[in-house]
Residue, then its C-alpha position, 0 to 999 in steps of 0.5 A: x528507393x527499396x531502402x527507404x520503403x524497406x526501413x519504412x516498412x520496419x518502422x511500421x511494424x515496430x510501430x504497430x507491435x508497441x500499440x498492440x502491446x500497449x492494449x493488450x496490458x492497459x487493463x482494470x486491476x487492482x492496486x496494490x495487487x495483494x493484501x493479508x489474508x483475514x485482515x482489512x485494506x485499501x485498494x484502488x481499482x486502476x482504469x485506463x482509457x485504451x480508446x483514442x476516440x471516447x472517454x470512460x464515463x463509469x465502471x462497474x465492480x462486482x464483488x464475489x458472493x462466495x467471499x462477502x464482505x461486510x465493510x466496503x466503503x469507498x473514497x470520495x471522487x470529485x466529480x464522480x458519484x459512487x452508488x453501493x449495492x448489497x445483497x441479503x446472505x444466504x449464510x449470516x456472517x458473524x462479526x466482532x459478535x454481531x450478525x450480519x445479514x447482508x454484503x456488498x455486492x456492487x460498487x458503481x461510478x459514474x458522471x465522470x471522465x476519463x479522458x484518452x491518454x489517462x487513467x483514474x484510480x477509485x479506492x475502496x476500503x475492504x474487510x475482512x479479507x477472506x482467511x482462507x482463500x488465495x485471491x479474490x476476483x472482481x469482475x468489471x464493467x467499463x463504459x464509453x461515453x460512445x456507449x462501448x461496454x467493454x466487460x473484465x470478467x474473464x477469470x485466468x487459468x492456472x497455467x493459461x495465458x492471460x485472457x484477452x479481458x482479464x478480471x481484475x485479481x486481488x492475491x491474498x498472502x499469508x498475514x505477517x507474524x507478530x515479532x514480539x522479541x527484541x534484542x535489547x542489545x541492538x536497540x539504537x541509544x536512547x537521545x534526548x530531545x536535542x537528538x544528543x545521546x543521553x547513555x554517552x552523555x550519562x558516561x561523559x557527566x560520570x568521568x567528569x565528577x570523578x575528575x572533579x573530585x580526584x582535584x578536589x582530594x589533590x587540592x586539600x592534599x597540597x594545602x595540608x602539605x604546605x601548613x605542615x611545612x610552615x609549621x616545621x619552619x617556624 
């Protein structure tokens, strides 16, 4: 009988350290959760329901004011409805010789659902990425359809451990150099559009010819050999 209430105990805990665990990384990020700097890119805020009782009905991403950017244009949902809302800059941005006056700020969706045990993914086309900054932070509101808020919006610290509602992180990383050289030596044979290899082929027909004419040559030589012994014999 203390065996059983002693393994039962155990289990419970075990039990309890998975869910615990679960919640604590079921959170609003972003995915991929890096991009090139400078550059553009799509991104997908990724929401988990970590309720068990009410579904995700809307989130709510707020972009950084101090790192605008000027286009943002997210996916179509079905079933959701996506509202963008931009702010005037104080600081107009050119782009691609233009001025640009104003960015976006704010991005909603809403008359979904997210229902418990599920996840939803809200893509967004983003640019131009800051170029000389290492992250930007998007802060996040998620709403239950039992009118729960639950807010990401807390930034982590250098050396801290992670907040209980972290902000969703998008890293920014250095854009990959162009490779304009290429070693020709190593470049894959040429084929044809039957896949054949047109250099072993080239080589193939070359060998071929010169066969061909070495018969030929061979040929006339044993004609000519046997007119000449005819012509001794008579």
């Amino acid at each position: 009988m203390k065996t059983s209430r002693v393994s039962f105990a155990a289990a419970l805990a075990a039990g309890t350290v998975l869910v615990l665990s679960g919640t604590a990384f079921a959170h609003v990020s972003v995915q991929p959760g890096d991009a090139a700097k400078g550059g553009y890119a799509t991104i997908n805020f990724k929401v988990p329901n970590e309720r068990d009782n009410a579904s995700t009905t809307q989130l709510e991403v707020n972009f950084p004011v101090d790192q605008p950017l000027t286009s943002v244009m997210p996916q179509d949902i079905p079933g959701w409805t996506v509202t963008v809302e931009k702010s005037k800059l104080d600081k107009p941005l050119t782009v691609h010789g233009k001025q640009v006056n104003e960015a976006v700020t704010k991005v909603t969706w809403s008359g979904g659902k997210i229902e418990p045990g599920k996840f939803q993914q809200f893509p967004v086309s983003v640019g131009k990425l800051p170029d000389n900054a290492d992250q930007m932070v998007f802060k996040a509101i998620q709403t239950y359809d039992n009118n729960e808020v639950v807010r990401w919006i807390e930034e982590t610290k250098a050396g801290a451990a992670e907040p209980q509602n972290p902000a969703p992180v998008l890293k920014l990383t250095a854009a990959p150099a162009a490779d304009d050289h290429h070693d020709d030596k190593n470049a894959p044979a040429a084929k044809d559009d039957k896949g054949h290899d047109e250099a072993a082929e080239g080589t193939s027909d070359t060998t071929a010819r010169a066969l061909g004419v070495a018969g030929i040559v061979v040929g006339l030589g044993g004609v000519a050999f046997g007119v000449a012994s005819r012509r001794r014999a008579s």
